[in-house]
C-alpha positions as CSV (number, residue, x, y, z in Angstrom):
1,X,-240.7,22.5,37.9
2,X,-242.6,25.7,37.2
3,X,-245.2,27.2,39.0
4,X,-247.6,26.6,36.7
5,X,-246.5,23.2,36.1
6,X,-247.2,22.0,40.1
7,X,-250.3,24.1,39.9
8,X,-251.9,21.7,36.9
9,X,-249.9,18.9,38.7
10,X,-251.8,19.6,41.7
11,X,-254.9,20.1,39.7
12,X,-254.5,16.7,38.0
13,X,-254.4,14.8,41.0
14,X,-257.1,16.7,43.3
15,X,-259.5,15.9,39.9
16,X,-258.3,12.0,40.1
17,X,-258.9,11.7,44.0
18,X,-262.6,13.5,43.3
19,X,-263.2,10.7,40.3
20,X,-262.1,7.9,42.7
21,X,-264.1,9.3,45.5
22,X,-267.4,9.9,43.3
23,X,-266.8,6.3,42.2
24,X,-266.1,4.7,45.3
25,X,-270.3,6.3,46.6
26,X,-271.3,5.3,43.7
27,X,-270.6,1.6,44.0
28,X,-271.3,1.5,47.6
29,X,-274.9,2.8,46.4
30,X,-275.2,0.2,44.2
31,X,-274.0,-2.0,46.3
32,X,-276.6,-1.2,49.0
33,X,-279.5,-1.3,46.1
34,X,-278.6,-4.5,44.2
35,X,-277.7,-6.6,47.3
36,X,-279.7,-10.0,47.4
37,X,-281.6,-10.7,50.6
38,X,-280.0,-13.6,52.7
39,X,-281.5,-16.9,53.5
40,X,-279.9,-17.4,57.0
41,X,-282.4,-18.6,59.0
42,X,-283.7,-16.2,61.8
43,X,-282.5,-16.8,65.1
44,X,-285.6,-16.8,67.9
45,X,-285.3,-15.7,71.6
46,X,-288.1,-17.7,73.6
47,X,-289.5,-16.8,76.7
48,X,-287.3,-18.9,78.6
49,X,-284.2,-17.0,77.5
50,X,-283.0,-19.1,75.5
51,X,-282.5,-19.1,71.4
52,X,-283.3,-21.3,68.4
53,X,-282.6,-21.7,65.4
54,X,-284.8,-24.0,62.6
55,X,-287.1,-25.1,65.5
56,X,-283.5,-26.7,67.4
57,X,-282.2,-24.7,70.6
58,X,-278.9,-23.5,70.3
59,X,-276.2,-24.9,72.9
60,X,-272.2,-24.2,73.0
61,X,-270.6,-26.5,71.4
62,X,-267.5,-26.2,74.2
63,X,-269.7,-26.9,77.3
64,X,-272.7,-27.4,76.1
65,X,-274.2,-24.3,77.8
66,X,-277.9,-23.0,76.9
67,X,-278.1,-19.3,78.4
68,X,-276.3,-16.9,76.0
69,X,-276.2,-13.2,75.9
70,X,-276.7,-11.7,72.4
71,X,-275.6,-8.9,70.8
72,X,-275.1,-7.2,66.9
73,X,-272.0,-6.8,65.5
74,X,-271.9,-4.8,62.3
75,X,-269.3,-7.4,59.3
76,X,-267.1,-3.9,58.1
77,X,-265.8,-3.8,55.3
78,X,-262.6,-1.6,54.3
79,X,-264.4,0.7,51.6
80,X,-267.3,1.5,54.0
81,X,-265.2,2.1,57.1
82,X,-262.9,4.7,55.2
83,X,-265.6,6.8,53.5
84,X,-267.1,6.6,57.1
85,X,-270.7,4.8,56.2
86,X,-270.1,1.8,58.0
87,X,-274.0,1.5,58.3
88,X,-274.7,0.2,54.8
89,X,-272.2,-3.3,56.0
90,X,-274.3,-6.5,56.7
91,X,-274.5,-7.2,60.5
92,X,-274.5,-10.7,62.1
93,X,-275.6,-11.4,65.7
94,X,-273.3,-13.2,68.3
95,X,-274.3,-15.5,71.2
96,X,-271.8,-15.2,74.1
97,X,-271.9,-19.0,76.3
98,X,-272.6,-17.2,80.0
99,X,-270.9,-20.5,81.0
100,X,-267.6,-20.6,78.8
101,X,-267.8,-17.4,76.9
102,X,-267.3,-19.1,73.6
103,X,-269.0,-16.3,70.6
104,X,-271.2,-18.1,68.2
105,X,-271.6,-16.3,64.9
106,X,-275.5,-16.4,63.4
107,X,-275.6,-13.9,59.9
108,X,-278.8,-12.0,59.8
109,X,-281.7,-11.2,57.0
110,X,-281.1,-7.9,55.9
């Protein structure tokens, strides 16, 4: 191969990885524009420390524990974790039993 040859070679691909890049922000704009609003159900603390959920308290359902520590975890996805802009993902809060340690997965309104 030719100098010139690997040099437009080289030039082909570095112009197909900006395409695919420029695409790839593009649809996670859209993405983060277009996306419909959940309907999970908000999760309450109350002044007891404990959580419900549509007017029911939450309890583990291996010990049947009522004290849980919460805590948000981002969902990632692959796209947004390799262009680095994990922020734009949905995020879901997890209860932690303080009895059992069993995680209990709510998903969040965005």
């Amino acid at each position: 191969m030719t100098e010139a040859n690997s040099s437009l070679f080289l030039a082909v691909i570095f112009g197909m990885f900006l395409v695919l890049l420029f695409l790839g922000i593009a649809f996670v704009i859209f993405r983060a524009v277009l996306r419909k609003p959940s309907r999970s159900a908000p999760l309450i603390p109350t002044e007891d420390g404990h959580f419900e959920v549509v007017g029911k308290r939450v309890s583990c359902s291996h010990c049947g524990g009522i004290t849980f520590t919460a805590k948000e975890i981002l969902l990632n996805t692959w796209l947004l974790s390799l262009l680095r802009i994990d922020w734009l993902d949905s995020s879901a809060t997890v209860l932690s039993c303080q009895q059992c340690g069993l995680l209990t997965w709510f998903a969040q309104d965005e």
